[in-house]
C-alpha positions in Angstrom: 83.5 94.2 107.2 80.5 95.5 104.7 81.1 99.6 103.5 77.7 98.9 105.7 78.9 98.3 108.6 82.1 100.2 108.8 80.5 103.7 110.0 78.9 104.1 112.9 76.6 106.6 111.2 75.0 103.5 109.0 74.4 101.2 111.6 70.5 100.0 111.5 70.5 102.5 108.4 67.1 102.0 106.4 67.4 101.2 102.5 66.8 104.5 101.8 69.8 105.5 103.7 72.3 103.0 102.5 71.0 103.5 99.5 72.0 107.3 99.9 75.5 106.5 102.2 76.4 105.0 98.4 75.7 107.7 96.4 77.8 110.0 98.4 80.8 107.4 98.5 80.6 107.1 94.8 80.5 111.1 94.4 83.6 111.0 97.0 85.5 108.6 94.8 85.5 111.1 92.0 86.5 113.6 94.1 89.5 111.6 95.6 90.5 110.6 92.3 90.5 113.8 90.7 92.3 116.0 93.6 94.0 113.2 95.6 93.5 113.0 99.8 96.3 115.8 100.0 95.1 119.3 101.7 91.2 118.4 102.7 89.1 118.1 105.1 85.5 116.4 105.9 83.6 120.3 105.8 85.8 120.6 102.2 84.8 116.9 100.7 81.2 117.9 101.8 81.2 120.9 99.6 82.9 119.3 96.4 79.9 116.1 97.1 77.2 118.6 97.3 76.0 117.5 101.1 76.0 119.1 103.8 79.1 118.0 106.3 76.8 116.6 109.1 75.3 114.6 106.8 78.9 113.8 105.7 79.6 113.1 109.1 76.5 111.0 109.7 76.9 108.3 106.9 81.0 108.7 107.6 82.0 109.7 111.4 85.3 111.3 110.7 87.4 111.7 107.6 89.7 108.5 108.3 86.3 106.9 107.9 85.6 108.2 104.6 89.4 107.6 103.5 89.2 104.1 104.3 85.7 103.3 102.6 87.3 105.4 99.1 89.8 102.9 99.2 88.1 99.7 100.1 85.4 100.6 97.7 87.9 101.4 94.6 89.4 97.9 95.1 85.9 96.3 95.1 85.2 97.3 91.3 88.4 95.7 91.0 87.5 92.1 91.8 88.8 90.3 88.5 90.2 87.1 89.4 93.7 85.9 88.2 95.1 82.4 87.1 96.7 80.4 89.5 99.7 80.1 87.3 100.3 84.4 88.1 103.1 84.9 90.1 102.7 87.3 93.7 104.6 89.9 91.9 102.5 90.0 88.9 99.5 90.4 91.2 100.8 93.4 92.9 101.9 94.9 89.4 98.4 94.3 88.0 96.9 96.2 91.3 99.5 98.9 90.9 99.0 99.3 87.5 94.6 99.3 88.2 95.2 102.0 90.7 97.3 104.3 88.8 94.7 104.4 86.6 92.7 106.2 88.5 94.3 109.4 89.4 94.6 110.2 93.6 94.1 106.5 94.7 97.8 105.5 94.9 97.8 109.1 96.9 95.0 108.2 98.9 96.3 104.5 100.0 99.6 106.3 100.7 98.2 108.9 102.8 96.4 105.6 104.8 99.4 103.4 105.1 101.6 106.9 106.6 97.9 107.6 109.0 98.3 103.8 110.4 101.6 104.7 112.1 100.1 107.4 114.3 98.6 106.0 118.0 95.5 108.4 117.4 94.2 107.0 114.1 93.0 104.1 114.9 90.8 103.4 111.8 93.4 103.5 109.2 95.6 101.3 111.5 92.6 98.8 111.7 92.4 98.8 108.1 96.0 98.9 106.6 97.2 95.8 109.4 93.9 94.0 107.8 94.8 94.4 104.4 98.4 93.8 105.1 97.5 90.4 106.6 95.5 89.7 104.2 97.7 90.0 101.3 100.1 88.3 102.8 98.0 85.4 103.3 97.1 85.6 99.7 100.2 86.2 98.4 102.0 83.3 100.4 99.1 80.4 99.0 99.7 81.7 95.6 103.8 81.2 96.2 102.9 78.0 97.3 100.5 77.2 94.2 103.8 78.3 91.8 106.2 76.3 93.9 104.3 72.8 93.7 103.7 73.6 90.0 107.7 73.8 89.8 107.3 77.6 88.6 109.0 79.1 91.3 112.4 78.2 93.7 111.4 76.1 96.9 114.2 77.3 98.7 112.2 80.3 99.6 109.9 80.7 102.5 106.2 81.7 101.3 105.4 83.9 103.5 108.6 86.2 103.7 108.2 86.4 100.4 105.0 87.6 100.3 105.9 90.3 102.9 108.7 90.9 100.4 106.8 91.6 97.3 104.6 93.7 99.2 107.5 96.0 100.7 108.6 96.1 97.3 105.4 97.4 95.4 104.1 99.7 98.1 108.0 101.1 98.0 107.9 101.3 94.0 104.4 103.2 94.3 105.6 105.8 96.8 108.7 106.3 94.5 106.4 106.5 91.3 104.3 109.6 93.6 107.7 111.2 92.9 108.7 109.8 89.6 106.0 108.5 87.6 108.6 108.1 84.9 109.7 104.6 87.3 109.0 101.8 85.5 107.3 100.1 88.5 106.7 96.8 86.2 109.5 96.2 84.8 111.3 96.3 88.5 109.1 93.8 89.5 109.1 91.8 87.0 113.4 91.8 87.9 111.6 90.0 91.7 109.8 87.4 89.7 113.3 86.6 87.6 115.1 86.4 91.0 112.4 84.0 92.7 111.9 81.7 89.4 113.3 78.4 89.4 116.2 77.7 88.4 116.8 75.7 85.1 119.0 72.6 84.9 121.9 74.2 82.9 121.9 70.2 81.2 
């Protein structure tokens, strides 16, 4: 799904007002970074972005909308790829650490994750399962990748330890929104030490 195509509100949009659907995302990403997704509200967004809400609520539909797009569209500009030789946990440190440089974001994803355990919201459930499969799937190849390679224990199912590492890093970030003194790479860098392969002692 395109930023696009996600709103109901940009459906058979002209260039023009794509083009303009951007420019407010991109204002609402400062926004979200500065204050977090704590305390707001589409009418309140609106103000801080400088539109007006219905046009807010034309390019967005709702504020679970706009949440999910911030977020999608903060991991796009972080599309650097990785070698095949990085271990899952290193991946998820590396986005951890990306995100916490942006202030509100691990906040924001947070706020989305807690959102997709309510029946009414519907959006962020859509999105968080997506992104959950899909990092598992990810995750899993690249534990398969360091497993042939000899890298990393093959008495280990893939993809539980994918769902693992995830659990793991999305539970060290919610800790860090409490502590940011927690050293969130150096614990996972204790999972990677734990799922290396063992040496011959010979």
């Amino acid at each position: 799904m395109t930023a696009e195509s996600a709103s109901p509100g940009s459906r058979g949009a002209s260039p023009k007002g794509i083009a303009r659907r951007q420019e407010i995302l991109d204002r609402a990403i400062e926004v979200f970074a500065q204050r977090g997704s704590d305390r707001t509200s589409l009418r309140a967004i609106a103000s801080e972005v400088g539109v007006t809400h219905a046009a807010l609520r034309h390019y967005f539909g709702s504020l679970e909308e706009l949440l999910v797009e911030v977020y999608r569209a903060s991991q796009r500009h972080d599309a650097e790829t990785l070698p095949p030789e990085t271990t899952p946990a290193e991946m998820m440190r590396y986005s951890a650490e990306r995100n916490r440089e942006i202030p509100g974001l691990v906040q924001l994803y947070s706020t989305l994750v807690a959102a997709a355990l309510e029946d009414d919201r519907p959006v962020a459930r859509a999105f968080v399962s997506a992104r959950f499969e899909s990092l598992r799937e990810g995750l899993a190849a690249r534990v398969r990748e360091n497993q042939a390679a000899g890298r990393m224990r093959d008495d280990v199912d893939p993809d539980e330890v994918a769902a693992l590492v995830i659990a793991a890093s999305d539970g060290l970030q919610s800790q860090w929104l409490l502590d940011p003194d927690l050293d969130h790479a150096r614990i996972l860098g204790l999972l990677d030490r734990l799922l290396s392969a063992r040496k011959d002692p010979s």
